[in-house]
C-alpha positions as CSV (number, residue, x, y, z in Angstrom):
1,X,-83.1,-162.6,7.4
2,X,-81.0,-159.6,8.6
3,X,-80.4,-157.0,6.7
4,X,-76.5,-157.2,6.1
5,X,-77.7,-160.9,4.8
6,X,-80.3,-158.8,2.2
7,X,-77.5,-155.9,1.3
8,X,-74.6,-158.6,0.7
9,X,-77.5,-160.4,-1.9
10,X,-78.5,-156.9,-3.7
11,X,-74.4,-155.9,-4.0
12,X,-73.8,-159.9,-5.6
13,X,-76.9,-159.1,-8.3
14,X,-75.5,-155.6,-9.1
15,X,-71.6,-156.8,-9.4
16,X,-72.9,-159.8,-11.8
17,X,-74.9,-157.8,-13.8
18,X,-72.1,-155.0,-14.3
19,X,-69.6,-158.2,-15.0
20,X,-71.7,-159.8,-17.2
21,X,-72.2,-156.2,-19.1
22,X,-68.5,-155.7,-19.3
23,X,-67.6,-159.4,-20.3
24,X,-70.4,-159.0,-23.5
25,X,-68.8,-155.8,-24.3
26,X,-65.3,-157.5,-24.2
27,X,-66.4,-160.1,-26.4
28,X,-68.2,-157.6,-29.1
29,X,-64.9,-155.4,-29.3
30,X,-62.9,-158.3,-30.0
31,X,-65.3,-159.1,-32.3
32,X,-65.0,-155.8,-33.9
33,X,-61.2,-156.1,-34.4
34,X,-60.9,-159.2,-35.7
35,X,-64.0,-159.3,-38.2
36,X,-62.3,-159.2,-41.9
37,X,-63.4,-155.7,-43.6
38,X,-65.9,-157.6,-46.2
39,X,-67.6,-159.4,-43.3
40,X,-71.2,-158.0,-41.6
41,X,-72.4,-158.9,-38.5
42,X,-75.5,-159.0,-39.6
43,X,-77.8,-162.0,-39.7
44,X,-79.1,-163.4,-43.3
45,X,-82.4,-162.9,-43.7
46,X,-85.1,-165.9,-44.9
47,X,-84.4,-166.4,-47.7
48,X,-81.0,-166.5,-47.9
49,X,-80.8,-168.7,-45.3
50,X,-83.0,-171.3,-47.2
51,X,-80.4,-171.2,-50.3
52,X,-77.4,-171.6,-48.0
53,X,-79.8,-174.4,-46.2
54,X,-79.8,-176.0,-50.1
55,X,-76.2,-176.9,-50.7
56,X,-73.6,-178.6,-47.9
57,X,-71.1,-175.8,-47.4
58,X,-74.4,-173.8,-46.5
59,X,-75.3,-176.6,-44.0
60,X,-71.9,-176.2,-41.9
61,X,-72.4,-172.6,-41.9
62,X,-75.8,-172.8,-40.6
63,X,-74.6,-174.9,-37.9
64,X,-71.2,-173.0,-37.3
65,X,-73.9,-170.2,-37.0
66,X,-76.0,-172.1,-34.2
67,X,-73.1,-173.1,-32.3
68,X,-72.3,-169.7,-31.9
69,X,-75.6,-168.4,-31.2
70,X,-75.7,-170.7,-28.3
71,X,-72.1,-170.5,-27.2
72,X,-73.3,-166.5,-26.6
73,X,-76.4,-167.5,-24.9
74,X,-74.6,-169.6,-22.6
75,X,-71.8,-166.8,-21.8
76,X,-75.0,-164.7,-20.6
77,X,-75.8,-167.5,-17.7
78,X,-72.5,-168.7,-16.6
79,X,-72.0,-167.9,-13.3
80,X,-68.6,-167.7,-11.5
């Protein structure tokens, strides 16, 4: 390998990093604006989750929850 072959491959890890940085903060601001005021960001802890597990409505937003959790993992690995 040559090194304009090994500079091109450094400069394509630092520009995804810095794009994937700026994308995650995108998505937190507007995430930040568009959160209602009585809403927390924060996750429930055990055993609240095991009561909303208990009862259907708590079901969908346990799996609304997951969806989302992976839709953000995902965003982390696209590549374009």
């Amino acid at each position: 390998m040559n090194a304009n072959r090994i500079i091109d491959m450094i400069v394509r890890q630092v520009v995804r990093r810095l794009v994937t940085r700026g994308v995650d903060k995108g998505f937190d601001l507007a995430d930040r604006t568009t959160r209602k005021p009585g809403q927390t960001s924060a996750p429930p802890s055990d055993s609240e989750a095991k009561r909303q597990m208990a009862d259907s409505s708590g079901r969908q937003k346990q799996n609304m929850k997951q969806v989302q959790q992976l839709t953000r993992q995902m965003r982390r690995f696209m590549r374009f």
